[in-house]
Backbone as a ProteinNet text record, in pm:
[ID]
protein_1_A
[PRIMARY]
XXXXXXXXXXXXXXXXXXXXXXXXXXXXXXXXXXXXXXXXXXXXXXXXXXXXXXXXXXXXXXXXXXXXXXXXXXXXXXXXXXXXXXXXXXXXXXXXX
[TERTIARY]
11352.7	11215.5	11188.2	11109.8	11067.4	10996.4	11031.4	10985	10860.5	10774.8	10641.1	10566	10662	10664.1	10726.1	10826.1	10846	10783.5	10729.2	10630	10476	10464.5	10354	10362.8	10498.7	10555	10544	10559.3	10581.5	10464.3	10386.9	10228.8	10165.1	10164.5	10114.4	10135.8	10274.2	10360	10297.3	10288.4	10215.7	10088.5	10039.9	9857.9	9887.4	9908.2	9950.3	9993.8	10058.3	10089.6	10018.4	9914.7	9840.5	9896.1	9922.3	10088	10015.7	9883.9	9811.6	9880.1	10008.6	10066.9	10196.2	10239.7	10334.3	10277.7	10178.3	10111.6	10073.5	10052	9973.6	10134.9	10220.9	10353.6	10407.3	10384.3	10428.7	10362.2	10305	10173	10275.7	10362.1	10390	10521.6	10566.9	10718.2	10613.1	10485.8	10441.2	10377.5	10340.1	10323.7	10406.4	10513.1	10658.2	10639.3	10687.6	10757.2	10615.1	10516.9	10410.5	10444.3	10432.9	10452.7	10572.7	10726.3	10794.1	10778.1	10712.2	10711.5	10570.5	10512.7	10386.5	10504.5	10600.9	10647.7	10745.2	10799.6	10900.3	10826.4	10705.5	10645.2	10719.7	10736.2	10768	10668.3	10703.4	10590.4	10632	10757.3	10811.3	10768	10778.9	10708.2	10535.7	10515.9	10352.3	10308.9	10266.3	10222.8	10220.4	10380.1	10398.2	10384.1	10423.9	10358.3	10222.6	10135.4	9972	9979.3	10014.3	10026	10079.9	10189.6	10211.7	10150.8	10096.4	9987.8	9819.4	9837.1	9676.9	9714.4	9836.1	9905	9865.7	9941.7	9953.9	9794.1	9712.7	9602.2	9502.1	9547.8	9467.8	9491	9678.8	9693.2	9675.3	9619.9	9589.9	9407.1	9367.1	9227.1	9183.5	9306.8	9294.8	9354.8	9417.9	9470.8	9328.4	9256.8	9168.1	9103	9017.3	8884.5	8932.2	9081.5	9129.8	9142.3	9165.2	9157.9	8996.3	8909.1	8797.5	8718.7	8792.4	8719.6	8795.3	8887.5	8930.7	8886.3	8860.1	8808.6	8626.6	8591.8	8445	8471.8	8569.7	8578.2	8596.6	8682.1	8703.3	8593	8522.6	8385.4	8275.8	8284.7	8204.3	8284.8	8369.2	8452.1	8407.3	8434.9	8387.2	8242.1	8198.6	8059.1	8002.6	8052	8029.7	8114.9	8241.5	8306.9	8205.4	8118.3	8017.8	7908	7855.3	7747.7	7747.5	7898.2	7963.3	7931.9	7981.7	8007.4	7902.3	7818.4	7693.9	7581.5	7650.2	7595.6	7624.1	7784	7847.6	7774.5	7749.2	7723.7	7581.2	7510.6	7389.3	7351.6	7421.8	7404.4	7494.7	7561.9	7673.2	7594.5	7458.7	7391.4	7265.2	7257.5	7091.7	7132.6	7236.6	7308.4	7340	7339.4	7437.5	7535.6	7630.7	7794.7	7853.6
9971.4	9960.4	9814.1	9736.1	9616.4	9583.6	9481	9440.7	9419.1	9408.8	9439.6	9620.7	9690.1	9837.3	9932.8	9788.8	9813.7	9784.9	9660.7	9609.5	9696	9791.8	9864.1	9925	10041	10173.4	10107.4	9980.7	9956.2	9916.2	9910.4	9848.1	10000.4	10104.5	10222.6	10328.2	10260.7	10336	10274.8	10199	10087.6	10129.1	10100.7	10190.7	10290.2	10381.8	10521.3	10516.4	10440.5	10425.4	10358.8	10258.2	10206.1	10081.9	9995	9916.7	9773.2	9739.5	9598.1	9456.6	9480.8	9319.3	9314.1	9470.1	9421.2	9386.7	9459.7	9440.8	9275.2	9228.9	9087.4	8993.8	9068.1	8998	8970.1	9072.2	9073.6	8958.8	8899	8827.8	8728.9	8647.1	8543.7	8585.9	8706.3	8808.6	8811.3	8911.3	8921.1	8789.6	8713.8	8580.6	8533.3	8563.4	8487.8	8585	8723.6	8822.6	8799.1	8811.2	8771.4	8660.2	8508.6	8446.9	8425	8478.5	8496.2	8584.7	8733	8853.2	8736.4	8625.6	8574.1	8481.7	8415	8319.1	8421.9	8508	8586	8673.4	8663.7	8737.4	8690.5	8790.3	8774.4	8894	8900.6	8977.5	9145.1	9170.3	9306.4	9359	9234.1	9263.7	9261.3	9215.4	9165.2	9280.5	9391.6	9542.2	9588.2	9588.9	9645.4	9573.9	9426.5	9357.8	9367.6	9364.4	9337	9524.9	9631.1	9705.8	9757.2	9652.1	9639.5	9578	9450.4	9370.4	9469.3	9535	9599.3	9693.6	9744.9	9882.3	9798.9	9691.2	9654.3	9551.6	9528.6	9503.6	9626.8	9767.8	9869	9884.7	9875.3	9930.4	9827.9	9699.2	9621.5	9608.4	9662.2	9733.5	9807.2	9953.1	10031.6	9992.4	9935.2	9880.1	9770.2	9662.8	9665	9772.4	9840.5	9967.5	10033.4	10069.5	10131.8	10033.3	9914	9864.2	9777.5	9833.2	9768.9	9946.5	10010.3	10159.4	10165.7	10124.2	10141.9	10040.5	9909	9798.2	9865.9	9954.3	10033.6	10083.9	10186.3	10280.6	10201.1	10131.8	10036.9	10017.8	9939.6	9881.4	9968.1	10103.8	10234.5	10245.2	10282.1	10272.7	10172.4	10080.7	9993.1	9953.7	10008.3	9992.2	10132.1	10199.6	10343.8	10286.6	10242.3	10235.7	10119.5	9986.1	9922.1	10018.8	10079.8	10200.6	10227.7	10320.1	10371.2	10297.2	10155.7	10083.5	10027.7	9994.3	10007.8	10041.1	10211.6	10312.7	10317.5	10340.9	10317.2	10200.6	10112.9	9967.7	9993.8	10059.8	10021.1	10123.4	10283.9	10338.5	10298.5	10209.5	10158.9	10081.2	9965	9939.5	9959.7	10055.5	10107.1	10223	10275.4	10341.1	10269.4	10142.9	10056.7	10101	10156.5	10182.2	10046.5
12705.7	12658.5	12625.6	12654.7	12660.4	12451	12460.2	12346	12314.9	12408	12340.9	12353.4	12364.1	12380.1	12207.4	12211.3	12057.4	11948.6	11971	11874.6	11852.3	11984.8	11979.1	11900.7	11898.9	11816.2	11663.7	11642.2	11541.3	11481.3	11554	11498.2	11502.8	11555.9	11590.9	11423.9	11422.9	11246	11107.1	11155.5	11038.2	11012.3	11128.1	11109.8	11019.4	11106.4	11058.6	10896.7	10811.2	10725.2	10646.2	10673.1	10642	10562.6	10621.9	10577.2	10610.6	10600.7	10633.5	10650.6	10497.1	10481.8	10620.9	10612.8	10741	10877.8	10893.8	11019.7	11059.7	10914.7	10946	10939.6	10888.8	10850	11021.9	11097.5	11216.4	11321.4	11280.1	11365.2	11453.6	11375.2	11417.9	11565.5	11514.6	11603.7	11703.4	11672.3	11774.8	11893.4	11805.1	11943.5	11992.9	11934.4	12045.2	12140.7	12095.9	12209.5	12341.3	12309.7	12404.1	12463	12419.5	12475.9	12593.1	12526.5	12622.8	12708.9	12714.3	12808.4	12941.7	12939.2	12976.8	13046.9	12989.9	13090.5	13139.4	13126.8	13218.4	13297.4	13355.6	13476.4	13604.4	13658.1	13797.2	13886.1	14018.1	14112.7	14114.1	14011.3	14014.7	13904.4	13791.1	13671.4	13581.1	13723.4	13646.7	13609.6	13703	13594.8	13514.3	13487.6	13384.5	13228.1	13285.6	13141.9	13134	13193.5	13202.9	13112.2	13152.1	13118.4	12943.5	12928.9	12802.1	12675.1	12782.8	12666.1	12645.2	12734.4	12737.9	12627.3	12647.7	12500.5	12406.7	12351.9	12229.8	12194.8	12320.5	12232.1	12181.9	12230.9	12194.2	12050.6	12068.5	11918.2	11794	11814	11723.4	11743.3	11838.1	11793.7	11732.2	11709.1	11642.2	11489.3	11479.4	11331	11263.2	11403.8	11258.4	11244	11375.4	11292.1	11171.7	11151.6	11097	10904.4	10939.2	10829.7	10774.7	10863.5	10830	10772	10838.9	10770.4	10602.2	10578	10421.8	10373.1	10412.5	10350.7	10304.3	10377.2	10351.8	10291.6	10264.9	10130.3	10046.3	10037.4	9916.9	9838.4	9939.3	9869.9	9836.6	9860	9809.5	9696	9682.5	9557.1	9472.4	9465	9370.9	9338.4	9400.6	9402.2	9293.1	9327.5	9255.2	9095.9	9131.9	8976.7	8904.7	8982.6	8873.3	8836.9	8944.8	8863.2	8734.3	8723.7	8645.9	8492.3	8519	8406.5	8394.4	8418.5	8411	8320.7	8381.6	8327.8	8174.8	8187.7	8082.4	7925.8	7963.9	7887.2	7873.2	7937.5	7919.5	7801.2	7813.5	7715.9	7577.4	7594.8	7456.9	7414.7	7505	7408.8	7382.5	7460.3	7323.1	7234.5	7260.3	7112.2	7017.4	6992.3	6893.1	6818	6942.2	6862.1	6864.7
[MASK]
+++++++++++++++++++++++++++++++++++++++++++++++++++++++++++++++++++++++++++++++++++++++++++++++++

């Protein structure tokens, strides 16, 4: 199995786990193994790398939607928790507790 086949599985688990700092931790592994799988083309191998890089840019398409959809909850979340406090403060002060 070729190394950017592994790096997929491993970016695919991560998603899945929702694991952001490793994913971005991987950035730099992943531009080598690219860069070398780009100078080791030959005419037996071009397919299947063109094939491999097309995998692993899906699955780092799907890792951001995936981390730009919790970066949205997030910010519903917090948005709801200032409401909250808000809410909170505004009745703490026209009660004057």
């Amino acid at each position: 199995m070729s190394e950017l086949r592994v790096l997929r599985q491993k970016i695919d688990l991560l998603v899945q786990e929702a694991q952001w700092q490793q994913i971005a931790a991987l950035d730099e592994i992943v531009r080598d193994v690219i860069s070398q799988a780009v100078q080791s083309v030959t005419d037996d191998n071009r397919d299947e790398i063109r094939e491999d890089l097309n995998n692993l840019q899906q699955s780092y398409a799907t890792a951001l939607a995936s981390m730009q959809r919790k970066q949205g909850e997030s910010a519903s979340e917090l948005a709801s928790m200032q409401r909250s406090y808000k809410a909170a403060k505004s009745y703490l002060d026209s009660s004057k507790f």
